[in-house]
VOGU-3710 file (C-alpha; in Angstrom, 3 decimals, decimal comma):
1> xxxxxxxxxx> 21,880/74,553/-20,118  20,592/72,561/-16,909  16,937/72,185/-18,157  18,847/69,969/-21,280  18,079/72,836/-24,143  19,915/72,631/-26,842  21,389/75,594/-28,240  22,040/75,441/-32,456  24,218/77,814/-34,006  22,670/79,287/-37,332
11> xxxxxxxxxx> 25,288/80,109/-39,905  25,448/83,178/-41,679  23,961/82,767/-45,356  27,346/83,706/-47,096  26,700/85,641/-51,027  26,994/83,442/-53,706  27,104/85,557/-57,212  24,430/83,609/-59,157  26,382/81,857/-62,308  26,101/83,877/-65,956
21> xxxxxxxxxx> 23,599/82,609/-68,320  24,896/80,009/-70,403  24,300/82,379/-74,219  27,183/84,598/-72,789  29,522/81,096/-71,703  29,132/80,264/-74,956  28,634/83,055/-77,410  29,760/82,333/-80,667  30,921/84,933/-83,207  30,064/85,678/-87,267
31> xxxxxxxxxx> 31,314/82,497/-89,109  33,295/83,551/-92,282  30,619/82,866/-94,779  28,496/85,438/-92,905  31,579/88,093/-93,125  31,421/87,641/-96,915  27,903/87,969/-97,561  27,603/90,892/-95,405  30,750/92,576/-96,936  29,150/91,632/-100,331
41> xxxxxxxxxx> 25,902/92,966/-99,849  27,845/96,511/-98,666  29,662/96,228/-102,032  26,845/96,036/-104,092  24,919/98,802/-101,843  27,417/100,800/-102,540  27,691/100,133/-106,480  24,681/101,116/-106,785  25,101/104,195/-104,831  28,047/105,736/-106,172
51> xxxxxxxxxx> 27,351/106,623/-109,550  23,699/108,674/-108,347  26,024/110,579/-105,829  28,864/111,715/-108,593  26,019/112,616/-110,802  24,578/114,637/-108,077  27,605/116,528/-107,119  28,390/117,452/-111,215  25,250/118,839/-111,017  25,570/120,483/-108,243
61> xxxxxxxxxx> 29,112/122,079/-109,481  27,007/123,183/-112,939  24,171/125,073/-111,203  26,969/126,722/-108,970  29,087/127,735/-112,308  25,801/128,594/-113,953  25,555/131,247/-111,300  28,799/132,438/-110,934  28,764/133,436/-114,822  25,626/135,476/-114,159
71> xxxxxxxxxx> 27,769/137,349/-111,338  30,272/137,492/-114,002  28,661/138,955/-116,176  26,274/141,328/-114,178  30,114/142,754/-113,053  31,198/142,728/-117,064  28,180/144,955/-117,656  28,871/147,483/-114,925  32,423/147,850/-115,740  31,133/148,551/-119,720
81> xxxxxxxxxx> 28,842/151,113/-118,057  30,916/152,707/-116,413  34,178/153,017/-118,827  31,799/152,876/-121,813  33,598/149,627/-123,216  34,073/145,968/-121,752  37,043/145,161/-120,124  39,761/143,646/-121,713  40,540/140,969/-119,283  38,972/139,618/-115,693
91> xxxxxxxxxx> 41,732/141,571/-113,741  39,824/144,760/-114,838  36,995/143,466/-112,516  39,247/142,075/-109,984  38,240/138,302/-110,690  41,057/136,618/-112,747  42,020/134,278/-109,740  38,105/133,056/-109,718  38,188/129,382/-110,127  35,483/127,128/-111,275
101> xxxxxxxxxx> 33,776/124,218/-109,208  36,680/122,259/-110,757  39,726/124,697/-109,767  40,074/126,434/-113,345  40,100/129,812/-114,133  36,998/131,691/-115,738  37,330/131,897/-119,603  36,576/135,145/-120,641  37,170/136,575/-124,657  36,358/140,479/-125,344
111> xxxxxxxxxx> 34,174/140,700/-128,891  32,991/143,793/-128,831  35,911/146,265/-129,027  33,724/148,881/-129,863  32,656/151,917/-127,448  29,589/150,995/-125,326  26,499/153,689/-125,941  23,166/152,777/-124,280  22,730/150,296/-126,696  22,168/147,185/-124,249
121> xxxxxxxxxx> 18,154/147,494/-125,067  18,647/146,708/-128,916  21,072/143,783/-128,307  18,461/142,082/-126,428  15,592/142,955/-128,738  13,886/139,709/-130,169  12,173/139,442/-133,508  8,986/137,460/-134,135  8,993/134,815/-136,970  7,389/136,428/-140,088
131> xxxxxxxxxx> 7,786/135,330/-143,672  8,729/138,444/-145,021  9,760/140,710/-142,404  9,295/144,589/-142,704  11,229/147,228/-141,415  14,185/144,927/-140,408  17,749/145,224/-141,493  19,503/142,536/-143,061  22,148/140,848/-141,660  25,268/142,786/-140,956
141> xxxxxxxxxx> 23,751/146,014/-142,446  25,625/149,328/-141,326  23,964/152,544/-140,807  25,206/155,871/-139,695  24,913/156,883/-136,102  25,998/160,037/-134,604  28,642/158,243/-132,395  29,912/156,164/-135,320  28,925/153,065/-137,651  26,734/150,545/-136,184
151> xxxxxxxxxx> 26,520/147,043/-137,221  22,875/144,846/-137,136  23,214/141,258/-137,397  19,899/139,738/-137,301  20,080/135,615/-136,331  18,008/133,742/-138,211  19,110/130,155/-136,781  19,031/128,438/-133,524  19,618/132,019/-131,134  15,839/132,686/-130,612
161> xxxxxxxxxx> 16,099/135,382/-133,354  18,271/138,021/-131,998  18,910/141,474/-133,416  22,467/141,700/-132,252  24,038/145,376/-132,356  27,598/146,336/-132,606  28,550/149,774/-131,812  31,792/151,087/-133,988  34,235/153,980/-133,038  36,879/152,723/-130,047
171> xxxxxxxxxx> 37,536/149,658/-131,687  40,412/147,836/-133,201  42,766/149,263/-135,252  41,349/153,143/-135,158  43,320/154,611/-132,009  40,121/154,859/-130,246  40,867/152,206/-127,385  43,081/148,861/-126,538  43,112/146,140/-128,878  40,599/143,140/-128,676
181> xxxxxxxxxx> 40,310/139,494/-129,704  36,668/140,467/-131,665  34,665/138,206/-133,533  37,790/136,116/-135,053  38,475/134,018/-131,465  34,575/133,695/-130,403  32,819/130,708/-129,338  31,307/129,714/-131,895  27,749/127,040/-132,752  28,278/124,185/-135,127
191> xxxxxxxxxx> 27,411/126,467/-138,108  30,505/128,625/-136,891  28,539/131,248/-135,894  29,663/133,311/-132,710  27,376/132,229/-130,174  27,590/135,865/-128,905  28,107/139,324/-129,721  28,859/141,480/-126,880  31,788/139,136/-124,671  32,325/135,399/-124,130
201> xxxxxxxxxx> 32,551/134,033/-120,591  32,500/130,514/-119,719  34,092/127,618/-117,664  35,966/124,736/-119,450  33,887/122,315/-117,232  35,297/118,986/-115,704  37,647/118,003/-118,378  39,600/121,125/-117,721  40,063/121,620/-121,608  37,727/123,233/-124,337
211> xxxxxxxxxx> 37,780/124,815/-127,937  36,628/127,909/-129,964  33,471/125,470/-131,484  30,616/124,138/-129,102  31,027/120,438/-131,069  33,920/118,626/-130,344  33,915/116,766/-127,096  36,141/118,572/-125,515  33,755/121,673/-125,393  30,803/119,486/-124,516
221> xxxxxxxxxx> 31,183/120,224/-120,851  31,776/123,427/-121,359  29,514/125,579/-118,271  28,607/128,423/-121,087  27,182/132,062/-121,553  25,430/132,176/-124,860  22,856/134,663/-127,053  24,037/137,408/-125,128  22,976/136,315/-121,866  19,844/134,458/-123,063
231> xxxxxxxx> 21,668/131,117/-122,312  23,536/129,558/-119,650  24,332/125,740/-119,135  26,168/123,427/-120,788  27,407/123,925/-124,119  26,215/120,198/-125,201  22,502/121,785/-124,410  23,162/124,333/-126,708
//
């Protein structure tokens, strides 16, 4: 310009993305040491672990088996109610493809192969310890009844005292109904005594394998129905 002014040309600021902080430039991962005492620590977490879950979920399969056998045998008892006798197998009731918590089959073993008569009461009558009991029948005492001979056994041992009652006429052998395993094939306690009167129904438990007598090991896991209903749990409790 003629008055000597001096025009200056500003340049534009131009954007200049500001650098990353250094940590990320130079990040530096887990060295191996670190790997292993992590992964070790995980291990030993998880040793600890395991063995409280499995014993949880065994547990968990016994209390479900435990009451599945009281379904069992609330469905036993309304068959026997209803055709006066217990059935012979599951497939009577429609549950001989039930499985167990561990994918086996329901045991179940007729004993009673006599005719049922209203006599559920008396099986489930208990006695109270007395030196000299009176007015009880002895064990496996017979009297007349107007159906048919009935049998008392009175359980003096480990079965909370239990005046078990066995109603003849229908049975084995007389014509009157189908044949039965009876007392013969029962589970049975450590003194061999049948552990119940009326029907046997149990699971064979995790090992998948059992036998007549609640001792050996292989029955030990046994998920059981015993003293006519008064038990259920594990035979090894028994």
């Amino acid at each position: 310009m003629g008055d000597g002014t001096v025009l200056v040309k500003r340049k534009r600021p131009s954007c200049v993305t500001p650098a990353w902080p250094s940590v990320f430039q130079h990040a530096a991962g887990f060295t191996l040491v670190e790997l292993m005492l992590a992964v070790t620590i995980v291990g030993v977490l998880a040793a600890l672990a395991a063995p409280n879950y499995l014993d949880f979920v065994e547990k968990a399969r016994v209390a479900k088996t435990i009451s599945e056998l009281h379904t069992l045998a609330k469905e036993i008892k309304g068959y026997a109610r209803g055709a006066a006798h217990y059935p012979n197998t599951l497939a009577d009731i429609g549950r001989h493809a039930w499985l167990d918590p561990w994918g086996s089959p329901y045991q179940y073993y007729k004993i009673n192969c006599g005719a049922i008569r209203d006599l559920g009461s008396l099986a489930r009558l208990k006695l109270r310890k007395k030196s000299n009991p009176q007015g009880i029948p002895t064990a496996d005492s017979i009297f007349t009844h107007s159906d048919g001979p009935t049998s008392f056994a009175v359980d003096s041992g480990n079965h909370r005292d239990l005046l078990h009652v066995v109603q003849g006429g229908g049975g084995n052998g007389d014509g009157g109904g189908p044949h039965c395993g009876g007392v013969g094939g029962a589970r049975q306690d450590r003194f061999l005594i049948p552990i119940n009167s009326d029907f046997d129904i149990y699971s064979m438990g995790k090992d998948k394998d059992t036998v007549a007598q609640l001792n050996p090991s292989q029955s030990h896991d046994d998920v059981i129905r015993a003293s006519d209903g008064g038990f259920y749990g594990l035979a090894k409790n028994f």
